[in-house]
C-alpha positions in Angstrom: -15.3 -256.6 -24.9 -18.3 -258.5 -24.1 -21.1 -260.3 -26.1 -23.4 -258.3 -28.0 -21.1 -255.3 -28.4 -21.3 -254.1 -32.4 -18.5 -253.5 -34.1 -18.3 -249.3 -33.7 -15.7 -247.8 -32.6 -16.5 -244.3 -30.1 -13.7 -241.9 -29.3 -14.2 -238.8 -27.2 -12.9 -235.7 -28.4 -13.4 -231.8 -29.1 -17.6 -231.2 -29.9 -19.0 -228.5 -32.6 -21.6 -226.5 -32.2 -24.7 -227.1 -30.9 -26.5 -225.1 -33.3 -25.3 -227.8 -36.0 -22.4 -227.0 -38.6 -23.1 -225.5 -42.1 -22.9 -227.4 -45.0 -21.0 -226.5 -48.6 -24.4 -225.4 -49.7 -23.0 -221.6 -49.7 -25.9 -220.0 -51.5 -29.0 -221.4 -48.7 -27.1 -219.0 -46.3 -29.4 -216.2 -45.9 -30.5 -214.0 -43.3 -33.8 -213.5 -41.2 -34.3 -210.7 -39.1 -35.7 -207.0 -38.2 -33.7 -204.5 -39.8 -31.2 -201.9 -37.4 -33.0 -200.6 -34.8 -32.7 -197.0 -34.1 -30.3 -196.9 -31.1 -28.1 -199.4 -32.8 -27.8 -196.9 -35.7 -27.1 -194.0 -33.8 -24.0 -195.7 -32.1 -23.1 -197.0 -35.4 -23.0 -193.4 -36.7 -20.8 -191.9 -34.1 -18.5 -195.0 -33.7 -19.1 -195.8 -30.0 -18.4 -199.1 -29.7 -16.8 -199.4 -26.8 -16.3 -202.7 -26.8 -14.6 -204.4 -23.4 -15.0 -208.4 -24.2 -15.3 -211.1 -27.0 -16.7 -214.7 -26.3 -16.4 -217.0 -28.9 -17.8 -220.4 -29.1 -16.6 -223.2 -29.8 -13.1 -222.0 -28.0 -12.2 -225.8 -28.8 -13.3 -228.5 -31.4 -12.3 -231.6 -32.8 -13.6 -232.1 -36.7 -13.0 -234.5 -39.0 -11.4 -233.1 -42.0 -13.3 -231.7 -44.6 -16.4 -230.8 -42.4 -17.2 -226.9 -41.4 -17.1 -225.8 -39.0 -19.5 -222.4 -37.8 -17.9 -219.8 -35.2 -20.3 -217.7 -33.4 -18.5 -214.5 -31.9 -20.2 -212.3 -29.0 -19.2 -209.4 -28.7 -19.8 -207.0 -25.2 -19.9 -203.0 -24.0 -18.7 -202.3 -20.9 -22.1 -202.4 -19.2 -21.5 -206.2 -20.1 -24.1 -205.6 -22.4 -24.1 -207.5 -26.1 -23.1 -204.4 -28.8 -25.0 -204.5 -31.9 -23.0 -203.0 -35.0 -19.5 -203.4 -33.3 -17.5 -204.4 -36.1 -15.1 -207.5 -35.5 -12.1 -208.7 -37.8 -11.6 -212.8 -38.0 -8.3 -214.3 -38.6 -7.2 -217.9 -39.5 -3.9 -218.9 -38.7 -3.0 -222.6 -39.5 -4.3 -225.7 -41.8 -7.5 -224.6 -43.4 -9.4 -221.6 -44.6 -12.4 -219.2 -43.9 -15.5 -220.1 -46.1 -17.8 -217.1 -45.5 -18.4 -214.4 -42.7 -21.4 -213.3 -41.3 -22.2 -210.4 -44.7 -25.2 -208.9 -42.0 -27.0 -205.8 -43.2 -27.2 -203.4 -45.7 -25.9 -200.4 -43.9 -22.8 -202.6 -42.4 -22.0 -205.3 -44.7 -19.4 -208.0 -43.6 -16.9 -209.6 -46.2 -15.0 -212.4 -46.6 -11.2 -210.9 -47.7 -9.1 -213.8 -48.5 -9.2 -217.7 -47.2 -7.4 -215.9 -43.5 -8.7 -212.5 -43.3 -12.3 -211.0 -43.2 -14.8 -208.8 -41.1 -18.6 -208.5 -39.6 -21.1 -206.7 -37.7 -22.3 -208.3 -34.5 -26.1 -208.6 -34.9 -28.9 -205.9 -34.4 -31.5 -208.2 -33.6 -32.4 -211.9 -33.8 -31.6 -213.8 -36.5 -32.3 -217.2 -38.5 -29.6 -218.4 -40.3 -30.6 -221.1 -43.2 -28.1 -223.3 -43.9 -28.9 -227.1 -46.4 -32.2 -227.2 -46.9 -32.6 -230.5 -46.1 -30.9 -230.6 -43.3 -32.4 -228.4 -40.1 -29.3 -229.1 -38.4 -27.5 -227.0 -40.1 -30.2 -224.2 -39.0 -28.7 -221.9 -36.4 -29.7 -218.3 -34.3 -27.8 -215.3 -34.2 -28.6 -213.5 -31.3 -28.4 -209.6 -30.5 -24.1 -208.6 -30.2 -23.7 -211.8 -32.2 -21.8 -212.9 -35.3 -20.6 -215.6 -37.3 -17.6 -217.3 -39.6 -17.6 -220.5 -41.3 -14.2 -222.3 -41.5 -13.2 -225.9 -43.4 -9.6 -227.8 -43.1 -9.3 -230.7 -46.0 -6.7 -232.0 -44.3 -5.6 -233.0 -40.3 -3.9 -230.7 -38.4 -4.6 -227.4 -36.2 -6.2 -224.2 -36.6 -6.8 -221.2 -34.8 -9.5 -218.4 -35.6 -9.2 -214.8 -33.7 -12.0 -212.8 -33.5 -11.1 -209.3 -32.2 -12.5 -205.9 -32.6 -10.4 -203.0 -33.9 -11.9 -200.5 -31.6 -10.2 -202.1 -28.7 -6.9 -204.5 -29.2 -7.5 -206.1 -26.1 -10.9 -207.6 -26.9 -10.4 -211.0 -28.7 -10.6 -214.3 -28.6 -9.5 -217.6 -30.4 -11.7 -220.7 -31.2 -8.8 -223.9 -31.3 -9.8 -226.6 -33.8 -8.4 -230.1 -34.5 -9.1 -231.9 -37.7 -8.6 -235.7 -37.9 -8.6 -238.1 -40.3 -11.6 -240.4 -38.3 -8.2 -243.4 -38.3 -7.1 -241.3 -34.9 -7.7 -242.6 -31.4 -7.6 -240.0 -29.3 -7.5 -240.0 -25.0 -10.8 -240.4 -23.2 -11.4 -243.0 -25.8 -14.9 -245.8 -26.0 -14.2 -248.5 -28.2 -15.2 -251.9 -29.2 -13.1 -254.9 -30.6 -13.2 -255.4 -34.5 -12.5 -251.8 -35.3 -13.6 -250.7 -38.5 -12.8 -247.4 -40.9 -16.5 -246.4 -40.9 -17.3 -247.5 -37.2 -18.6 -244.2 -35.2 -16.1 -242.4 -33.1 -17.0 -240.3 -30.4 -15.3 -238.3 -27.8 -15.4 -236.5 -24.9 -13.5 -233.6 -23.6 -14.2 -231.4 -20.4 -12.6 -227.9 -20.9 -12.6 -225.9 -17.8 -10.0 -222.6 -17.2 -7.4 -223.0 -15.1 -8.5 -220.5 -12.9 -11.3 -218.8 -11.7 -12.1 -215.6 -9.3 -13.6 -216.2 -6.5 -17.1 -215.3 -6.9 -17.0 -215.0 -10.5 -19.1 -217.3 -12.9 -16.9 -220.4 -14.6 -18.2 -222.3 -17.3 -17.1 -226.0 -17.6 -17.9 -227.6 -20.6 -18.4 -231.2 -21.8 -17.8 -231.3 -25.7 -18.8 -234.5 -27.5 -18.1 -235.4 -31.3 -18.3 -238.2 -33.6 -15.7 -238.3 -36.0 -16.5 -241.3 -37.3 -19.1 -241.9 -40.1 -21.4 -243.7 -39.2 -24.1 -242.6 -35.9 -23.5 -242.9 -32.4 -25.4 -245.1 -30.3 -27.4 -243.5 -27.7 -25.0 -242.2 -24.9 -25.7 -240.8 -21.5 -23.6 -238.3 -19.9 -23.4 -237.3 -16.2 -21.6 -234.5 -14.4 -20.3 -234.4 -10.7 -20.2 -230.7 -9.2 -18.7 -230.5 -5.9 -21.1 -229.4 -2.9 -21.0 -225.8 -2.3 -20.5 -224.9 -5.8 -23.3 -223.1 -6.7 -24.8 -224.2 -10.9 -26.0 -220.6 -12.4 -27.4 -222.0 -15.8 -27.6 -225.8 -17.8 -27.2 -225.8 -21.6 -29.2 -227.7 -22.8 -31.8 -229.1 -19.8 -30.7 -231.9 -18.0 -33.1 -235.1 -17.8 -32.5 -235.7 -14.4 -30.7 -233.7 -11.2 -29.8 -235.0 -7.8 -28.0 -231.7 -5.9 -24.7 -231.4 -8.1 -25.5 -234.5 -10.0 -26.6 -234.0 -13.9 -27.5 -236.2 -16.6 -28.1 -235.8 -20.2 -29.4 -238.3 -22.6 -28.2 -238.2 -26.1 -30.3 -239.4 -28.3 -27.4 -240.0 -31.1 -24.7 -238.3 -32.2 -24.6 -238.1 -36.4 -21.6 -238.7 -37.7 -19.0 -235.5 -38.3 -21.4 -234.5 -35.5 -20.4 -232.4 -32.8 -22.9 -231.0 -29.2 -21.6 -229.1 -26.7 -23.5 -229.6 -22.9 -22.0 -226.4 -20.7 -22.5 -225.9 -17.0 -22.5 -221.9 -15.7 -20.8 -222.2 -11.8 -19.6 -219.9 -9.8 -17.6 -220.8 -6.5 -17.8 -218.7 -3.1 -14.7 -219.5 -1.6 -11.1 -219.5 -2.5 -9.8 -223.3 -2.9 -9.7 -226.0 -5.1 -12.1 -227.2 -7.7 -12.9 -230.4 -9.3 -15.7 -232.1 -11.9 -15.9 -234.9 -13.1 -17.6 -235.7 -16.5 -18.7 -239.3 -18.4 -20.1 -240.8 -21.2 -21.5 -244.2 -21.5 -23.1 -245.6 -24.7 -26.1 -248.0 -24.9 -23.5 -251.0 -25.5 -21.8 -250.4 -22.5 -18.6 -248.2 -23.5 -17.8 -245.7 -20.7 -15.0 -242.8 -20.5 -15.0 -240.5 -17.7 -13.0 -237.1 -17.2 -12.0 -235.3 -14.5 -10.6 -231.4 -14.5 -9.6 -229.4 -12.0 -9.0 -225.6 -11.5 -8.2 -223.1 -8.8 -10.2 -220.8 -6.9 -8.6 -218.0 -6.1 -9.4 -214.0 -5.6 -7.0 -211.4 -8.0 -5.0 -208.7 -6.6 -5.5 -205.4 -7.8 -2.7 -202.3 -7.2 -2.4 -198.9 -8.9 0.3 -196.7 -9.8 0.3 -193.5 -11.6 3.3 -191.5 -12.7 3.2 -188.1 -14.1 5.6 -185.3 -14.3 6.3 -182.6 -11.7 5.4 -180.2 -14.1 3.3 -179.1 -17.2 2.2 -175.9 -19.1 -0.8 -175.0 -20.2 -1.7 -175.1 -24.2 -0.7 -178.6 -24.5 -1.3 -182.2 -23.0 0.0 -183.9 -19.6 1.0 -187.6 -20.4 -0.1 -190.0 -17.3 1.3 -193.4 -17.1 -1.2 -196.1 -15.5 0.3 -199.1 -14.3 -2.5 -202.1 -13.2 -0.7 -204.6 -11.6 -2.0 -208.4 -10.6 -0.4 -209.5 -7.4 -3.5 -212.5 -7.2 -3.6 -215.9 -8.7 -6.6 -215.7 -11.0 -6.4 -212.8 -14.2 -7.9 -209.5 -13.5 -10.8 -209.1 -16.1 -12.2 -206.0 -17.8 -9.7 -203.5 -15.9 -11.3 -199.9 -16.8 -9.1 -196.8 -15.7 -10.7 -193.3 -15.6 -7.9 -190.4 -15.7 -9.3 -187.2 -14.4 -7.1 -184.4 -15.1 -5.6 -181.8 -13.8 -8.5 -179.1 -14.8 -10.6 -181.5 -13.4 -13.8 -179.7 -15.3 -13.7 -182.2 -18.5 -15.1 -185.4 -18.6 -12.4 -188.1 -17.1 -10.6 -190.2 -20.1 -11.6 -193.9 -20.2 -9.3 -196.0 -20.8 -10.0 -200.1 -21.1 -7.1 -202.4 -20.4 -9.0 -205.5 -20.5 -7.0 -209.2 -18.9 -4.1 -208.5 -16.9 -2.9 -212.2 -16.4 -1.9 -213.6 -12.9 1.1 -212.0 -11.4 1.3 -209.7 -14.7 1.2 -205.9 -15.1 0.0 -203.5 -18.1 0.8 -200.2 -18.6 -0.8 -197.8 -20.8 -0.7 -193.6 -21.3 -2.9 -191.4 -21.6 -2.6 -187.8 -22.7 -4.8 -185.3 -20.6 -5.4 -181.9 -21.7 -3.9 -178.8 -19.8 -5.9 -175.5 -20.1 -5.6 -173.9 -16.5 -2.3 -173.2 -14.7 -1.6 -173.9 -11.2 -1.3 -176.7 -8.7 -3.3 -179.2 -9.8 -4.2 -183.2 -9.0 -4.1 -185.9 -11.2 -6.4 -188.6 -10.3 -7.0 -191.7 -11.7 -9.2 -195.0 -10.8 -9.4 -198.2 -11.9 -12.6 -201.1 -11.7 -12.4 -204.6 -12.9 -14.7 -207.5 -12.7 -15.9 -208.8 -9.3 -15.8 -205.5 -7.6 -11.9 -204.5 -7.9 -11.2 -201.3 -7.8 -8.0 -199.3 -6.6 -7.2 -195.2 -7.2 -4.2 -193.0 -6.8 -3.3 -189.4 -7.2 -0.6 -186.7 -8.5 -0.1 -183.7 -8.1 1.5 -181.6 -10.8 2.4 -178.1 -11.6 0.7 -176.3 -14.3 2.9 -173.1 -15.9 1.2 -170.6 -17.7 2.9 -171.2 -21.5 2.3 -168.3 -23.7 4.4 -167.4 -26.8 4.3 -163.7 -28.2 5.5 -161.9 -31.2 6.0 -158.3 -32.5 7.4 -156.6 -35.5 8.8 -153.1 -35.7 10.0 -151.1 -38.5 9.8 -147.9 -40.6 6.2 -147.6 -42.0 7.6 -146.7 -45.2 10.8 -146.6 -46.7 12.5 -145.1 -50.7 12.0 -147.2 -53.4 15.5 -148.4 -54.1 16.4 -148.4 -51.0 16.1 -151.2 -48.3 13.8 -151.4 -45.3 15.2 -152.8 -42.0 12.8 -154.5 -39.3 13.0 -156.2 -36.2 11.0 -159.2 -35.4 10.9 -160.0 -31.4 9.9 -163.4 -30.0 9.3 -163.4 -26.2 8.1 -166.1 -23.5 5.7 -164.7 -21.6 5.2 -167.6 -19.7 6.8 -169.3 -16.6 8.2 -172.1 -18.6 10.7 -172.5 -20.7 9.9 -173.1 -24.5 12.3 -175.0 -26.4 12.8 -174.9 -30.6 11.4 -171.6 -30.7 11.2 -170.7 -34.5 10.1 -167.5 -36.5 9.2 -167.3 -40.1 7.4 -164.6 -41.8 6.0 -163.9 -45.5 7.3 -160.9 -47.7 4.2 -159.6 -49.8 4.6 -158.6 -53.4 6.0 -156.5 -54.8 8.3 -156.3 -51.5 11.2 -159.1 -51.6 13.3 -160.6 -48.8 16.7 -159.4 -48.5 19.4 -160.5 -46.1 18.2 -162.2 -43.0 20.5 -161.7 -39.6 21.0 -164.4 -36.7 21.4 -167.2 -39.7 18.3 -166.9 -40.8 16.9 -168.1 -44.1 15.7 -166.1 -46.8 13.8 -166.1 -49.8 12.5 -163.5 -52.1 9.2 -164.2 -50.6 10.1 -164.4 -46.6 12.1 -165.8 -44.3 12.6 -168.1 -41.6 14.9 -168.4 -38.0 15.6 -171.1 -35.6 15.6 -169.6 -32.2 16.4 -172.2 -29.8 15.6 -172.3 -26.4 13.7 -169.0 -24.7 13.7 -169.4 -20.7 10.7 -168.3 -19.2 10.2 -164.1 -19.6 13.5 -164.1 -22.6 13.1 -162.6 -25.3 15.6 -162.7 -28.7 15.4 -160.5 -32.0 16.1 -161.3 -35.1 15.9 -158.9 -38.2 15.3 -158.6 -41.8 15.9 -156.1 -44.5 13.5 -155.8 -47.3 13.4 -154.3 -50.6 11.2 -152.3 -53.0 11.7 -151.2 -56.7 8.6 -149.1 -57.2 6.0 -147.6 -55.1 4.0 -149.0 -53.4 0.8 -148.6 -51.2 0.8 -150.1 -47.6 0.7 -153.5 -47.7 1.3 -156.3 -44.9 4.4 -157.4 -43.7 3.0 -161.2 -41.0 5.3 -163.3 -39.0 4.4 -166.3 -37.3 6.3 -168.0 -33.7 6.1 -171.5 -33.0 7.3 -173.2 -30.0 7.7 -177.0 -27.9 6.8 -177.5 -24.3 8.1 -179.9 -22.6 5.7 -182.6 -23.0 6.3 -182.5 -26.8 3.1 -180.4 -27.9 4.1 -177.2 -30.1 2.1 -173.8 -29.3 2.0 -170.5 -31.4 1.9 -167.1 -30.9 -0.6 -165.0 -32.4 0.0 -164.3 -35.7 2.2 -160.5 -36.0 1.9 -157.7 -38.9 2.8 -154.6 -39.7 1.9 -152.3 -42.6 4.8 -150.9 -44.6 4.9 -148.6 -48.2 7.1 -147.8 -50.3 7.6 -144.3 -51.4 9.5 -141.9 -53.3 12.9 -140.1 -52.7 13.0 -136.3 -52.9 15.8 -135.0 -54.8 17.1 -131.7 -53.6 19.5 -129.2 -55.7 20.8 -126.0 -54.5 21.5 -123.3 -56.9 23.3 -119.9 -55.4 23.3 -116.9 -57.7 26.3 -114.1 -56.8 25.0 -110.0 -56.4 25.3 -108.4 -60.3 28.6 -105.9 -60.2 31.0 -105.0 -58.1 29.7 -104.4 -54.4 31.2 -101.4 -52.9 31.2 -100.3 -49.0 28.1 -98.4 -48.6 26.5 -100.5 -51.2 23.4 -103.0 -51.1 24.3 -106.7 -52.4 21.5 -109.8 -53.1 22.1 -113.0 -53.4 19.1 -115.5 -54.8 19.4 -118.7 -53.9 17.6 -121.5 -55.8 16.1 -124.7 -54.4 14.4 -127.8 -56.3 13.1 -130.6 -55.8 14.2 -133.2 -59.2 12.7 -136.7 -57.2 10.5 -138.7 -57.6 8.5 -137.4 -53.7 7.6 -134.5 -51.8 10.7 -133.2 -49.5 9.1 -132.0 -46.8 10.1 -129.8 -44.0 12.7 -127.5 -46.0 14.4 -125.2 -43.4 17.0 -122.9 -45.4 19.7 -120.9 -43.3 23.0 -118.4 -44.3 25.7 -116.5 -42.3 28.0 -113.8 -43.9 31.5 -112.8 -42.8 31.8 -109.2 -41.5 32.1 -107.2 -44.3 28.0 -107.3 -44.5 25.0 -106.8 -42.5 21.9 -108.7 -43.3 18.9 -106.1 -43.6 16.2 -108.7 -45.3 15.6 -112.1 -46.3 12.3 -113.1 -48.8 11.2 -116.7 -49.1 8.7 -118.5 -50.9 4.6 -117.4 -50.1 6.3 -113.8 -49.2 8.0 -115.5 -45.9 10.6 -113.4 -44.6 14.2 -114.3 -42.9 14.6 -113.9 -39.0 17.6 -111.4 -39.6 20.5 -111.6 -37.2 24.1 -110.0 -36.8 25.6 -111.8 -39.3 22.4 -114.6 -40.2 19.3 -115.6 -42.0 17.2 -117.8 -40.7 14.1 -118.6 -42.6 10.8 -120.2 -41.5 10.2 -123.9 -42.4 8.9 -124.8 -45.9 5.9 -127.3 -45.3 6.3 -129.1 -48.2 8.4 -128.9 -51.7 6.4 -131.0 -54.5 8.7 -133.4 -56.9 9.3 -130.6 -60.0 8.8 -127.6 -57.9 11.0 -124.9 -57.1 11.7 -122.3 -54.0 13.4 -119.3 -54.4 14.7 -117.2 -51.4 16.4 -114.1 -51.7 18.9 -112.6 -49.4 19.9 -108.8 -48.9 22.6 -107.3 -46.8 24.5 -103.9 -46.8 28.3 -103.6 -47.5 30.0 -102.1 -44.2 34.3 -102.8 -44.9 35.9 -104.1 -47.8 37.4 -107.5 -48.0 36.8 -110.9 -48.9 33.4 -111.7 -48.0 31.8 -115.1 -47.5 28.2 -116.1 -47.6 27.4 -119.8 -46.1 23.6 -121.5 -47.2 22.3 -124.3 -46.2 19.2 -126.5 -46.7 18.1 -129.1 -44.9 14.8 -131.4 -45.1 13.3 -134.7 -43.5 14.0 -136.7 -45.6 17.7 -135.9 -46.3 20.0 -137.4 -44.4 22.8 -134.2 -44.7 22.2 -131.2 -45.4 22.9 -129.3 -48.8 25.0 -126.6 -48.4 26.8 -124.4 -50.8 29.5 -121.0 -50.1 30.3 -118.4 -52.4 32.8 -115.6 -52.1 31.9 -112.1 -52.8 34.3 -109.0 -52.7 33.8 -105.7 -51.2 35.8 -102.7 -53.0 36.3 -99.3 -51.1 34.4 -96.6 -52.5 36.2 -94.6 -55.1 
């Protein structure tokens, strides 16, 4: 080291911002700014954030432990626009801890969770953040889309804060810091002899990516810091662009340019200082890319950089598979594959999935980076309404005009579940109703894990269920299976009733899977059911008074009554005599009379025999030969299941 050279000590390393870095003053931090505008708030109210990308700067410092360090996240829609009101999440992984987050508005207020974990709202509008009061430097802007998290480590090591937005997984990114103890020399290194703890140490560090698209915009950056603490001397920094290479934007100004030639003066850097001096390029042609970047102080120190990366254009290919067939009622899972067959990463891949009824509005899916030779796959579940052949398309955009589509076709089969219940509409109270309930697919696909259950109302109760069913006193329930496309299967269900009761509703309910998983249901099935009373019929046959004699007249009364608890209805009554007599008149009630045969009565039909009532019929006939005669009655009604019948013997004598 020569003459005159002072005793500091400059190493180049990591920058901070160059908005300046807060201070512990906590309680200064404060917000300037218009309030949410109007379209801002309308997004925010129906949650589109549809957010595609997340800058963050710094993405690399160096600090000196136990300064802060301020993180400014930007967050972007996929117009590439900045989104006000998107929410972000940060997270701290590594030495150190999070300070404060960005707390924004009243309407979407951020919060700091714990020393790893807290969340925001990306900016409205401008902003003026205040930081020490007597410092400006620790003054910085928030602009539209933007927001901010303030992070301190007390003692050297790494850490690493992700910003990301859970609206969309694959929008993050990570700001990598460093914190040193000041005693650490680091590469890219100015120094002078006679080091000393509080001498100024400054760094540099160009940060470039790997690789870049051809045609798309690549940000190198030339991050200085003093870790020291004491000030820098003034320093002068120059970067070398290669020719060709065309410079978008300079941040800040340059004091001088000559072609790809740039030079910054800095006037000093404070100590636990930190500026960052970017340069926006963006290369036409596929190749090889190289800057070079140096510092020189005002007492001579110099360190110089140089960082390469590749120019090169990404490959884009599609694929799409979907299955051969579908039904309606349910959803058609299409699997997009995006694969990268190019050196450089695909950037904000978008895929639109049209579906196979083609009316609704395609479904966006975003599936953000897809790395150098990398692929990522994602579903996504279409609706099916309408059956038929029917395409499947799907396209898919990135960044610097990538863009690839594919198609499918799939068959669409009508899926339609039905159910009906049949039954007596009434049935004796005591007694036990039987019905049937039938499922059927009256589809063209098959339906799998059919199942029937169906409620019981009160005061009806659930007897035994057929087909292993299971029953309670308050319904029942049947696991079908499978039912190929037009089956149909039955199950049944008996049900009881211990008092009368008016019609009341018997439902059932059919569910069933299609093959993509989604379960459909049949309309819902009822019928309308009462419980009545049971007629009660007696027969009571009186024999003719005295002996009947050949030549005589005999009558027989017959005696019908109803002792239940319902109308018998229908009541037919009928007799037949042996040959010793011939029938010659028959009464019933309402003065009916018998249709006489040779050797029968037949009377008309009663309409209707009330519970407690009675009908009397009475039956003559003339004796023609002696003998043991025979006369045969029977009774018969609706509602019986066999008929009543009752014989009596009556002799005929020989006149004396």
């Amino acid at each position: 080291m020569g003459p005159g050279m002072n005793s500091h000590f400059l190493v180049l390393f990591v920058a901070c911002l160059t908005a300046g870095c807060a201070t512990p003053a906590r309680e200064r931090l404060k917000t300037l700014g218009s309030p949410l505008d109007g379209a801002a708030l309308r997004d925010a109210v129906r949650g589109e954030t549809k957010v595609t990308r997340i800058d963050v700067i710094p993405s690399t410092r160096s600090r000196l432990a136990g300064a802060e360090q301020v993180v400014i996240a930007t967050v972007y829609d996929r117009d590439g626009k900045p989104k006000p009101r998107a929410k972000v999440e940060w997270t701290l992984e590594g030495v150190g801890k999070i300070l404060a987050v960005d707390e924004g508005a009243l309407l979407h207020r951020g919060k700091r969770v714990d020393s790893a974990f807290g969340y925001g709202y990306t900016s409205a509008s401008r902003r003026s953040i205040l930081g020490d009061r007597d410092d400006p430097r620790d003054d910085f802007e928030l602009e539209i889309g933007q927001t901010y998290c303030i992070v301190t480590a007390t003692e050297p090591g790494r850490t690493s804060v992700t910003v990301q937005s859970p609206d969309a997984s694959d929008a993050k990114a990570t700001a990598r810091l460093q914190w040193t103890d000041g005693a650490t020399k680091l590469p890219n290194a100015i120094a002078t002899s006679g080091e000393r703890p509080d001498a100024p140490q400054v760094s540099l560090d160009l940060v470039m990516p790997r690789a870049v698209g051809v045609g798309r915009e690549l940000t190198a950056t030339i991050a200085l810091a003093n870790g020291g603490k004491r000030d820098s001397q003034p320093l002068t920094v120059k970067a070398v662009v290669p020719e060709g290479i065309e410079i978008l934007r300079i941040e800040p100004p340059v004091v001088r340019r000559s072609g790809n030639s740039l030079t910054w003066a800095i006037e000093r850097l404070a100590a636990g200082e930190t500026q960052d001096l970017t340069i926006t390029l963006r290369p036409k042609d596929r190749g090889s890319l190289t800057v070079t970047a140096s510092a020189e102080s005002a007492d001579g120190l110099r360190a110089e950089q140089r960082v390469g990366t590749s120019v090169d254009a990404a490959g884009m290919t599609l694929k799409i598979d979907v299955p051969a067939t579908a039904s309606t009622g349910g959803t058609l899972p299409v699997r997009v594959t995006v694969t990268n067959a190019g050196a450089v990463p695909i950037e904000n891949a978008i895929a639109w999935v049209d579906g196979p009824d083609g009316a609704a509005k395609p479904t966006e899916k975003n599936l953000g980076t897809i790395p150098a030779n990398e692929s990522k796959t994602v579903t996504v579940n279409v609706p099916v309404e309408r059956a038929g052949k029917m395409p499947v398309r799907v396209n898919v955009t990135a960044d610097g005009g990538l863009a690839d589509r594919a198609e499918s076709i799939v068959q669409v089969g009508q899926a339609e579940l039905d159910l009906a219940i049949s039954g007596s509409e009434s049935f004796p109270v005591g007694q036990e109703g039987m019905f049937e309930f039938r499922v059927t697919n009256r589809g063209d696909a098959p339906l799998a894990n059919v199942t029937i259950r169906t409620e019981v109302p009160r005061p009806l109760a659930a007897a035994k269920a057929s087909d292993g069913g299971r029953s309670v006193e308050s319904g029942a329930s049947w696991t079908v299976g499978t039912l190929a496309a037009g089956e149909s299967k039955v199950v049944r269900l008996g049900v009881q009733g211990d008092r009368l009761t008016e019609r009341v509703a018997l439902s059932a309910t059919a569910e069933a899977e299609l093959g993509s998983g989604i379960r459909i249901r049949a309309k819902e099935a009822t019928f309308r059911v009462a419980v009545v009373g049971q007629p009660v019929l007696s027969l009571l046959l009186a024999e003719p008074v005295g002996p009947v004699v050949v030549g005589g007249r005999a009558t027989w009364r017959a005696t019908i009554r109803n002792t239940g608890s319902a109308s018998a209805r229908e009541v037919t009554v009928t007799a037949t005599l042996t040959d010793e007599f011939r029938p010659t008149r028959g009464n019933g009630p309402n003065r009916v009379e018998a249709r006489i045969g040779e050797r029968s009565y037949v009377f008309p039909s009663l309409g209707e025999l009330p519970p407690g009532a009675t009908a009397i019929y009475l039956l003559d006939a003339d004796a023609v030969k002696s003998g043991s005669s025979r006369i045969h009655l029977e009774v018969k009604s609706r509602e019986i299941d066999k008929p009543i019948q009752e014989e009596q013997a009556t002799p005929v004598e020989r006149r004396k």
